[in-house]
N, C-alpha and C positions, 0 to 999 in steps of 0.2 A: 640677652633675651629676657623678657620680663614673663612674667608668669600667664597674660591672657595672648600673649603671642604661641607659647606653648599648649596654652586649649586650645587656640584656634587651630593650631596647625594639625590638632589631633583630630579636632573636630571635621575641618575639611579633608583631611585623610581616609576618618570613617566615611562620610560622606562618597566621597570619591572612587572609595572601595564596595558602598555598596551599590553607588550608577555601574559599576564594571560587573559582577555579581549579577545586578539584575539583566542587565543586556547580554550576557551569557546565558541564562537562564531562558532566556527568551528565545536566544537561536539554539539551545538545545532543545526545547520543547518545539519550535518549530521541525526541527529534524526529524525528533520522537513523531511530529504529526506526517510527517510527509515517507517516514518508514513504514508508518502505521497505514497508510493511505496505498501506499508500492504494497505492501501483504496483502490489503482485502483486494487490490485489484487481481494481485496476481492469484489468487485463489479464486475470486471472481472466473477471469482465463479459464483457470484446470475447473470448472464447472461446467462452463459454456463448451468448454474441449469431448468432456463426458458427454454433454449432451451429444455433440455431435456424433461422436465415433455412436453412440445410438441410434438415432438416426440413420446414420452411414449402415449403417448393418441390418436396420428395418427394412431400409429400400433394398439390401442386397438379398436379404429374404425373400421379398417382392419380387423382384426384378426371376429368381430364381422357379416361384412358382407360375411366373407369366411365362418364360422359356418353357416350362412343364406341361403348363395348359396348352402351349402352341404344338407343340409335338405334337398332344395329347388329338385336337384337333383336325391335325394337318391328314391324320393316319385313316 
């Protein structure tokens, strides 16, 4: 082996190591987006969830003082 046989082989070695490097890099950052994407939704969820039990608990107020009035009525 002569001497530019030996760069070369270093040289497409570095090279080669760093296409693998960056294609790794890439499906980790992809993953980092799509974890990142799964948290805001799922907090998103326990937002929309809050609201509801809110809600849920307006109308059952509601719902409580129309029962009260109808007695209140009926009498």
């Amino acid at each position: 082996m002569d001497v530019s046989t030996v760069i070369g082989m270093v040289l497409s070695s570095t090279v080669i190591g760093a296409l693998i490097s960056g294609a790794f890099t890439r499906v980790s950052e992809k993953e980092s987006n799509d974890i990142n994407l799964l948290d805001r939704a799922y907090k998103e969820i326990e937002r929309l969830d809050d609201q509801v039990a809110e809600r849920d608990r307006i109308i059952a107020e509601k719902d409580i003082i129309i029962e009260r009035l109808k007695k209140e009525r009926s009498m």
